[in-house]
C-alpha positions as CSV (number, residue, x, y, z in Angstrom):
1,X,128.1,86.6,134.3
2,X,125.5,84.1,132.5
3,X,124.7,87.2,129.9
4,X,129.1,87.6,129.5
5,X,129.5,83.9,128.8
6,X,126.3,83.6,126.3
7,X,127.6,86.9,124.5
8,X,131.2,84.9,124.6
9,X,129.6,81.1,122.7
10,X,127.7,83.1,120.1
11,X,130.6,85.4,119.3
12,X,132.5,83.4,116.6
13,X,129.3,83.2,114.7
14,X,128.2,87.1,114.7
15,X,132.4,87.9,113.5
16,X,131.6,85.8,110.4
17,X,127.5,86.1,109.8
18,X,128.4,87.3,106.2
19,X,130.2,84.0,105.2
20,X,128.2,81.6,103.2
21,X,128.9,78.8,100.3
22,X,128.3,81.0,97.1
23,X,130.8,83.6,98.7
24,X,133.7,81.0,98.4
25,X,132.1,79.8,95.0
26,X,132.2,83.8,93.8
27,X,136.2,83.1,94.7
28,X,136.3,80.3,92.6
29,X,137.6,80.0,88.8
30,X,138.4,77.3,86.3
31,X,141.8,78.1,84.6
32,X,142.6,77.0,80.9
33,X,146.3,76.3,80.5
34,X,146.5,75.2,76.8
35,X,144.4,71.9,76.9
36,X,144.7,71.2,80.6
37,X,142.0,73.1,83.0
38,X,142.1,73.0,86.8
39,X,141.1,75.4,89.3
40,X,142.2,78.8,91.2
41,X,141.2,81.0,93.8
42,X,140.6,84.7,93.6
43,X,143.2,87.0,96.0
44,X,142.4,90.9,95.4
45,X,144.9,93.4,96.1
46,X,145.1,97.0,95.8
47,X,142.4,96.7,93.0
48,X,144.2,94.0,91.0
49,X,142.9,90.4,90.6
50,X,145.5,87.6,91.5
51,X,145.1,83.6,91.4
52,X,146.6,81.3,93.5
53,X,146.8,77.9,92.2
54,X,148.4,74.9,91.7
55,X,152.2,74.5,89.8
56,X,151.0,71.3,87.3
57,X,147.8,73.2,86.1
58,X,149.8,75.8,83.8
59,X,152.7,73.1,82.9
60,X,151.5,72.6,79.9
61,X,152.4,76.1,78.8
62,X,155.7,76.4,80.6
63,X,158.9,77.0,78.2
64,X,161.8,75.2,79.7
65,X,165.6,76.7,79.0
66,X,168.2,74.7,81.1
67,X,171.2,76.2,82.4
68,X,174.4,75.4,83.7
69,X,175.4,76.8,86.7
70,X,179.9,77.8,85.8
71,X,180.2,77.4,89.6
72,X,179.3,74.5,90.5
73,X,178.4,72.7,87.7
74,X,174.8,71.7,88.7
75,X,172.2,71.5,85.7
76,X,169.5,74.3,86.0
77,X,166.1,75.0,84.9
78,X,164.2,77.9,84.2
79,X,160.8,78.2,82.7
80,X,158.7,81.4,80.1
81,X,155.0,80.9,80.5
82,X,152.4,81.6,77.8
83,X,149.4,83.6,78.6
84,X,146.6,81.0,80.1
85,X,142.7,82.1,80.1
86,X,140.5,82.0,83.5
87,X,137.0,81.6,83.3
88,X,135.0,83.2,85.9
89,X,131.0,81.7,85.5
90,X,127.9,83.8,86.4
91,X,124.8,82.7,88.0
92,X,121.9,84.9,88.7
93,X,118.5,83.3,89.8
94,X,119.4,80.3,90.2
95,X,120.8,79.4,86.6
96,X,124.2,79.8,85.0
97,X,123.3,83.1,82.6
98,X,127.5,83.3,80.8
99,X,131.0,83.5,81.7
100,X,133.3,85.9,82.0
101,X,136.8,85.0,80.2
102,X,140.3,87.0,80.8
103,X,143.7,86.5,80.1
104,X,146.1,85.9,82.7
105,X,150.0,86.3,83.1
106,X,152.0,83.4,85.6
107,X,154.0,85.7,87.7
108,X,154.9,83.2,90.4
109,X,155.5,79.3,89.8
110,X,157.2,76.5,91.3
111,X,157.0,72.8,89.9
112,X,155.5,69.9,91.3
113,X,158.2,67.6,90.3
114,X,161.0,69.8,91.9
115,X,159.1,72.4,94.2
116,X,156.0,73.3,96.0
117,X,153.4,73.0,92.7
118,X,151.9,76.2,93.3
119,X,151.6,79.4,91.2
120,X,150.4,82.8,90.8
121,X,148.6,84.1,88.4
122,X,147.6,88.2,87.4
123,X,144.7,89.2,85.3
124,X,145.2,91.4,82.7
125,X,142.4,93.7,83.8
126,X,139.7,93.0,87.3
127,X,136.8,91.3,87.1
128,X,136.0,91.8,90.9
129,X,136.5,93.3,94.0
130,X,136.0,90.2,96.3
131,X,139.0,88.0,97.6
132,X,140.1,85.6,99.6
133,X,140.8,85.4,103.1
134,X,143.6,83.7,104.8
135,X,143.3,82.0,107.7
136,X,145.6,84.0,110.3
137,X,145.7,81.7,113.6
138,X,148.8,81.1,115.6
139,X,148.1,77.2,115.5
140,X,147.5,74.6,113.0
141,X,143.6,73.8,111.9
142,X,144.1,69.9,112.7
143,X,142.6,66.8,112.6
144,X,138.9,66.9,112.5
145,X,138.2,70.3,111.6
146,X,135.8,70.6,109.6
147,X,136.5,72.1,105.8
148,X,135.0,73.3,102.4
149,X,136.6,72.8,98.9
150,X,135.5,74.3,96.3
151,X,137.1,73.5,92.4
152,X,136.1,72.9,88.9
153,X,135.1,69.5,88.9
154,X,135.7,67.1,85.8
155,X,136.6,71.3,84.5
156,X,135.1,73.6,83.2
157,X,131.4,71.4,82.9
158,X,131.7,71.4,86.7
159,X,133.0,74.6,87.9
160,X,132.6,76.0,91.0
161,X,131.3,72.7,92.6
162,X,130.9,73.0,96.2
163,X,131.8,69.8,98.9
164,X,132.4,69.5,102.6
165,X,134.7,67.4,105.0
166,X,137.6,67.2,107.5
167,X,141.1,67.7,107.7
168,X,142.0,64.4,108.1
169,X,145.7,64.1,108.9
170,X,148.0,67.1,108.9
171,X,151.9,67.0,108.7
172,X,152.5,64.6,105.6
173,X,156.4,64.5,104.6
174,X,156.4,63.4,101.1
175,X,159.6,64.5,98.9
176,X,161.0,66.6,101.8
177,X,157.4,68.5,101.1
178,X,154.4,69.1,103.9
179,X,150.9,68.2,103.3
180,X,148.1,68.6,105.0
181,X,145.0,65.9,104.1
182,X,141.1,66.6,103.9
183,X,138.1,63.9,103.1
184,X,136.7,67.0,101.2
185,X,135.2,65.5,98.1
186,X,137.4,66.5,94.7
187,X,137.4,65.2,91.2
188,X,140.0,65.9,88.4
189,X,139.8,69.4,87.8
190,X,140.2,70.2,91.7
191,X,143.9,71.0,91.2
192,X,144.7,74.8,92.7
193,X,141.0,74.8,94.1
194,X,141.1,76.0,98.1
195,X,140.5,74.1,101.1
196,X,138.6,76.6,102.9
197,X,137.4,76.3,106.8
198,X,133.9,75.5,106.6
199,X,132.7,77.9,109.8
200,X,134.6,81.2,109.0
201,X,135.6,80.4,105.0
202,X,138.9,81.2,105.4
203,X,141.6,80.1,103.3
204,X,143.7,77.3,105.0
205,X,145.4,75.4,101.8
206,X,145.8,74.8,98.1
207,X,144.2,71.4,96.6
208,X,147.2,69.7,94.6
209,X,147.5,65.8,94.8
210,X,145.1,63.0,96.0
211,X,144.3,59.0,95.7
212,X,140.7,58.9,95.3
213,X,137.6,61.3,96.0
214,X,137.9,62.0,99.7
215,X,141.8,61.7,100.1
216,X,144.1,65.0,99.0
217,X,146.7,66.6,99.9
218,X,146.5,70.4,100.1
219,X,149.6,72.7,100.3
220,X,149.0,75.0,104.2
221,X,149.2,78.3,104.3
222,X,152.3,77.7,106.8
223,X,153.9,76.1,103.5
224,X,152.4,78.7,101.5
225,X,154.3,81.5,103.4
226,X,157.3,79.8,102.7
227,X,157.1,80.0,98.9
228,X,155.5,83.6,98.7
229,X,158.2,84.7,101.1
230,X,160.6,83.1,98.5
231,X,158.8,84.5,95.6
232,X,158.8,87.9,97.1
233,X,155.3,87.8,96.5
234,X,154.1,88.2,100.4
235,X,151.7,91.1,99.4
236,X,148.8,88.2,98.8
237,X,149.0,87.7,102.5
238,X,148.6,91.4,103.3
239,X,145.1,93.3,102.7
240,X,145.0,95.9,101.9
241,X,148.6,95.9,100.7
242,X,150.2,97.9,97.6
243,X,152.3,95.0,95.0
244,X,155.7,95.3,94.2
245,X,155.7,93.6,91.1
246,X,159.0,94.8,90.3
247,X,160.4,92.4,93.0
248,X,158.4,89.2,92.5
249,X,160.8,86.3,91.2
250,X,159.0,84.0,88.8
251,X,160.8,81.2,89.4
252,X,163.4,79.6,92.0
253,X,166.3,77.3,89.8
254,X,165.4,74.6,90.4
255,X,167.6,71.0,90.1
256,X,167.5,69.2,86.9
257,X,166.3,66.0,88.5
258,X,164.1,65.8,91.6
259,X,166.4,64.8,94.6
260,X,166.2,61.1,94.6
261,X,166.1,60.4,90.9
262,X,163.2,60.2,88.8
263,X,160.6,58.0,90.5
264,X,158.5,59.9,92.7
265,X,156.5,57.4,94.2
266,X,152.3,56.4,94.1
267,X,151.6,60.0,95.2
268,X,152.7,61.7,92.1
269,X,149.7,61.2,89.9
270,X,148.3,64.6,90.3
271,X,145.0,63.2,89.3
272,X,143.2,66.7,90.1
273,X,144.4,68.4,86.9
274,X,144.1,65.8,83.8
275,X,143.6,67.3,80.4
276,X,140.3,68.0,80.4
277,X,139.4,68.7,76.1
């Protein structure tokens, strides 16, 4: 029985041996959206290279057409994206030795004024085989759990930066929107970075607002599901999965004005993605 329970504590640990800091920083990119740079996380399916990050860091090269909707008169938006560059850096020995620089395509997006601020992005061609890995529990990793974060810090300059804390509220309503909050340390630059459960790595959020160092909000997966399932872009959650792309819908129309009216309140400085020159 003693041998049973012993095998039982340690068992946790031995599922996820292989996980280590410079595997989530291998996950981590800085992407260039005209002058703007933030951060994004590496999903790899079926041999393609996706990105997951956050709505506000491609903005800058979204093409807005509004719309009117003949039925019910309601003022639409939809958005054209220009081509944004993600910069992948290399270290070997203990010393950054280059980058690697690709062109990527926004196939997913939703605003942070009137949606969820998250998008996905596609590389034109793979620059690895490695990928994040969603957290898959049945409940919610709450308050006190201890987290990673890993993001481009200041940008490019600080890419791949690596800090540690807790979740330290979960459940924030703000704009009819759920958050989840961590201490993990971020800077400007953080924006689409992952909040990433420090003992098994796995992927619990998306880094998009915050109010100082150690307080920001991160999108959940159980919000992320939401939008992919809406997107019809639920293969990111799948591994091993085959893409559709044929089905994905790059963006919801969305309202005109955010519900409410224009003011969105102190937490809408999204001060994790400034333009970074």
């Amino acid at each position: 029985m003693l041998k049973t329970i012993i095998f039982a504590l340690f068992l946790p640990h031995l599922l996820f041996a292989n996980f280590s800091p410079e595997k989530l920083q291998n996950l981590s990119v800085t992407v260039h959206a005209g002058g703007a740079q933030g951060s994004g996380v590496i999903i790899t399916r079926d041999g393609k290279n996706y990105i997951l990050t956050a709505g506000h860091v491609v903005d800058g090269v979204r093409k807005v057409t509004k719309m009117l909707n003949n039925v019910t008169g309601e003022s639409l938006r939809q958005s054209k994206f220009e081509p944004v560059k993600v910069v992948r850096e290399i270290v070997r020995d203990g010393r950054s030795i280059g980058k690697t620089t690709i062109e990527a395509e926004v196939i997913a997006f939703s605003s942070a004024e009137y949606g969820d601020d998250l998008a996905l992005l596609k590389l034109r061609d793979p620059i690895t085989t490695e990928s994040a890995v969603f957290y898959k529990g049945s409940g919610i990793p709450g308050t006190g759990t201890a987290v990673s974060h890993v993001g481009s810090f200041l940008g490019q300059e600080g890419s791949n930066s690596f800090s540690e804390g807790k979740v330290s509220q979960i459940g924030r309503t703000l704009y009819d929107h759920v958050f989840d909050q961590s201490s993990a340390t971020a800077f400007p630059g953080s924006s689409g970075g992952g909040i990433f459960n420090a003992e098994t790595g796995e992927y619990i959020g998306t880094l998009v607002r915050g109010a100082g160092e150690n307080f920001n909000l991160y999108v959940p997966v159980r919000r992320l599901k939401d939008w992919a399932k809406r997107h019809n872009i639920e293969f990111i959650f799948e591994e091993g999965s085959k893409p559709d792309e044929s089905k994905v819908i790059l963006e919801g129309l969305e309202p005109d004005e955010p519900p409410g009216g224009s003011s969105r309140g102190p937490y809408s400085t999204r001060i994790f993605m400034p333009e970074v020159q």
